[in-house]
C-alpha positions as CSV (number, residue, x, y, z in Angstrom):
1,X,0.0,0.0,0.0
2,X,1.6,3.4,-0.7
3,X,1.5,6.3,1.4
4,X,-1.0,8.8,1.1
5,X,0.9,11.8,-1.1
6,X,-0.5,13.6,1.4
7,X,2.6,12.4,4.4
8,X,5.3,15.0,3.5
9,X,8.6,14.2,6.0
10,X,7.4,15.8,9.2
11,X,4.2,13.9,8.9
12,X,5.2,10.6,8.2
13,X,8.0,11.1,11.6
14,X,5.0,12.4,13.7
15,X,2.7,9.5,12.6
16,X,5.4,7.0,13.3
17,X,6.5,9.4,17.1
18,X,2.5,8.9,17.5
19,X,2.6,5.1,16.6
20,X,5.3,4.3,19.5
21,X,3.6,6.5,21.8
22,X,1.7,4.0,24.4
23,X,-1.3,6.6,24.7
24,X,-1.6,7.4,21.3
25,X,-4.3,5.7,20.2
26,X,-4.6,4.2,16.3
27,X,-8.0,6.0,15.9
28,X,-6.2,9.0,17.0
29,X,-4.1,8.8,14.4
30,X,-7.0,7.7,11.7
31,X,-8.1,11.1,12.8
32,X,-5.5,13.2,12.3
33,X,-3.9,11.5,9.2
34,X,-6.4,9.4,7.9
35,X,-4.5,6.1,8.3
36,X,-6.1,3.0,9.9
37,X,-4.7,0.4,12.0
38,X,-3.3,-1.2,9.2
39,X,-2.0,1.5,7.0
40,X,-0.5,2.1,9.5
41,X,1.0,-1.3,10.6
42,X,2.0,-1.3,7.1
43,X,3.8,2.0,7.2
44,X,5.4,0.8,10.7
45,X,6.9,-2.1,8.3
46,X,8.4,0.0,4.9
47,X,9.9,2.5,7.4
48,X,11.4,0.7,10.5
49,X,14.0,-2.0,10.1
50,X,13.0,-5.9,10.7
51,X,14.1,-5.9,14.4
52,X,12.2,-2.6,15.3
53,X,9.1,-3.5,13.5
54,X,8.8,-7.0,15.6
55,X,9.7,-4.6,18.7
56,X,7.0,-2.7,18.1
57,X,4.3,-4.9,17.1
58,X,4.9,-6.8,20.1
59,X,4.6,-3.8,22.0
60,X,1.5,-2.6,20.7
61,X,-0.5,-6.1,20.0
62,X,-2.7,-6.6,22.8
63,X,-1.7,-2.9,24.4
64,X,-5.3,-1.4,25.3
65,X,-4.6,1.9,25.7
66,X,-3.8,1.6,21.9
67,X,-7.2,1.2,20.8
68,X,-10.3,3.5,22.6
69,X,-12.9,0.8,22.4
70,X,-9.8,-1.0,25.4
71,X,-8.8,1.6,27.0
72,X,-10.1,2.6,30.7
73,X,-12.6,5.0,31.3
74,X,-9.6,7.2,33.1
75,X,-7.5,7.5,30.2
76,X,-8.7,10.9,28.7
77,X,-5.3,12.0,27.6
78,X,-2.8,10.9,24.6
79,X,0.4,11.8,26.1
80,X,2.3,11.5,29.3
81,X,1.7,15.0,31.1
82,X,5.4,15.0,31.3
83,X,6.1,13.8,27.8
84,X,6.4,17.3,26.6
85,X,8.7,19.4,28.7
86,X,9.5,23.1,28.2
87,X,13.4,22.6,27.0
């Protein structure tokens, strides 16, 4: 599947930033970029190497605060609040 011509550089790193991210939920990113769970598993693929890819999918498989139909009722946020410090 190729990426939407839409994903310059800076969009493609933030939608890969946002895949790693626990919080980040895939619909999240559906939202924002208009990739579902498996574009983006299939972007995750072409753009990290072999070893990363399994890392990740292991990671993620399973991980509910990936997906907002799993996650707990509590989880309101998609970072860390200290994820993004003032540098």
């Amino acid at each position: 599947m190729p990426l939407p011509s839409a994903l310059d550089d800076a969009d493609l790193s933030r939608v890969i930033e946002m895949a790693w991210e626990d919080r980040t939920p895939f619909e999240a990113i559906a939202a924002t970029y208009g990739l579902d769970e498996k574009a983006v598993i299939g972007l995750m693929r072409r753009q990290l190497k072999g070893r990363s890819f399994r890392l990740w999918r292991q990671r993620v498989s399973g991980r509910r605060t990936k997906h907002l139909a799993l996650r707990p009722a509590g989880v309101l946020r998609g970072y860390c609040p200290t994820q993004y410090k003032p540098r």
